[in-house]
N, C-alpha and C positions, 0 to 999 in steps of 0.2 A: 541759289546755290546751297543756302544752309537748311534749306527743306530738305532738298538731297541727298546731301551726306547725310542730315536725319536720318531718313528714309533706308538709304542705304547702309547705316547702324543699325539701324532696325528690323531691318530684312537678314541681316545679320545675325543677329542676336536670335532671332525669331526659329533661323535656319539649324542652327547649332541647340538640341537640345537634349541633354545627356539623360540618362535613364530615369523615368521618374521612379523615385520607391513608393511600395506600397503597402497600406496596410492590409490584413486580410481582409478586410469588411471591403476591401476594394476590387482582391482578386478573387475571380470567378471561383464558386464549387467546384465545377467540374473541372478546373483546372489543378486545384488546391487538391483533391479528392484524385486527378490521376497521379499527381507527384507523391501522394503518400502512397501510391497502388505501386506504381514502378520502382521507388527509391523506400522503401518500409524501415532502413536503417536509416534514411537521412536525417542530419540534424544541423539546428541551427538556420534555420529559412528563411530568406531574406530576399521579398518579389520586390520585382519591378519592368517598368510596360516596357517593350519592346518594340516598335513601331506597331503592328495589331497584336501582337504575341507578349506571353506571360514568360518572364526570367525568371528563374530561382535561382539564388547562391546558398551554397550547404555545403555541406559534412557529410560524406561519406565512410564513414569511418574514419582515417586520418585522410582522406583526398578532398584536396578541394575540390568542388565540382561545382556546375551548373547547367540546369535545361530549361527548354523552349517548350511552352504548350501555345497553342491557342487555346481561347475561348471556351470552345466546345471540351476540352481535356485532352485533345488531342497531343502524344508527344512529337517535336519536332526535330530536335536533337540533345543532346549531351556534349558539354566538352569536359573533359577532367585533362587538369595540370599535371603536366610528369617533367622529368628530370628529364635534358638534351642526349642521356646516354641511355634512358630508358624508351628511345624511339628504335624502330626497327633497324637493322643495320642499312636496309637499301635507302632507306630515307636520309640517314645520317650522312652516307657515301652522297648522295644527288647535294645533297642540303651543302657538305665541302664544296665540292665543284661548281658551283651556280654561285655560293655565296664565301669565295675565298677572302680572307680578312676580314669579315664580317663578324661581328659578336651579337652571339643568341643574346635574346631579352626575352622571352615567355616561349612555351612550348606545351601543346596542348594535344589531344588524341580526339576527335570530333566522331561522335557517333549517331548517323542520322540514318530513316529511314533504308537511303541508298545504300548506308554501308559506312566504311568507317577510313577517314581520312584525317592526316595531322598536320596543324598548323603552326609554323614558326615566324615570331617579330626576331628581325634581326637589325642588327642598325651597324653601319658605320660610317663614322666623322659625322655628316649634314644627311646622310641617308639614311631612311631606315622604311624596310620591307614587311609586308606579310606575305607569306607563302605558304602553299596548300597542298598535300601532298598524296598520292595515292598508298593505299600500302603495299605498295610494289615498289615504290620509289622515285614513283614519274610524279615531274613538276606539271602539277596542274594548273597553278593560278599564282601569279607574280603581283601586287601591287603596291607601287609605292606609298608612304605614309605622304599625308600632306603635312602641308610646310617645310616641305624639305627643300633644302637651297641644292641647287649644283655643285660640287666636287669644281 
């Protein structure tokens, strides 16, 4: 039994692995070499892995911001942090209605290949959500945070 719950600590532990940071000697050129081609203002650079994909956190002027390359330099996406009132308004109006009593916690503007959609953590009491939004204002993707107890 106490192999087990070893094992099962450890499976655990193993499962849960937060971003590794990296130094540049770590991240690819061509990764490194597109993040300075697309972001030539950024500053402040700060990688890390991403399950196969390269993170950046930076400075875009006063934004905080972050993207995704793979490998190759390829970009994946962008998200930059904005203020709950600098979302569009349909987003804002969908985001009231789906999420009444709910209090924003991060809000962010996602800029990927496909196009550009925003995402909001909101939480209340034992709950708390991400939601993905189009910019039109339709709810695209609802998922709960884990570890959330029941209401």
């Amino acid at each position: 039994m106490k192999h087990l719950l070893l094992l099962l600590f450890i499976a655990a532990a193993v499962s849960y692995c937060p971003a590794q940071t990296l130094t540049m000697d770590k991240v690819p050129a061509a990764a490194a070499n597109a993040f300075k081609q697309k972001f030539p203002n950024g500053s402040q650079p700060s990688w890390s892995k991403e399950g196969n994909a390269f993170d950046v956190d930076f400075y875009n002027g006063k934004k905080p911001q972050s993207a995704l390359f793979d490998r190759s330099g390829k970009w994946l996406e962008t998200e930059t942090q904005l203020n709950f009132g600098a979302l569009p308004q349909k987003v804002q109006s969908t985001y009231e209605k789906e999420f009444e009593g709910y209090k924003v916690q991060e809000t962010y503007e996602v800029e990927s290949p496909e196009g550009i959609t925003y995402s909001i953590t909101a939480f209340k009491g034992n709950k708390n959500y991400e939601a993905t939004f189009s910019d039109k204002g339709e709810l695209l993707k609802k998922v709960q945070g884990e570890g959330d107890e029941d209401e």
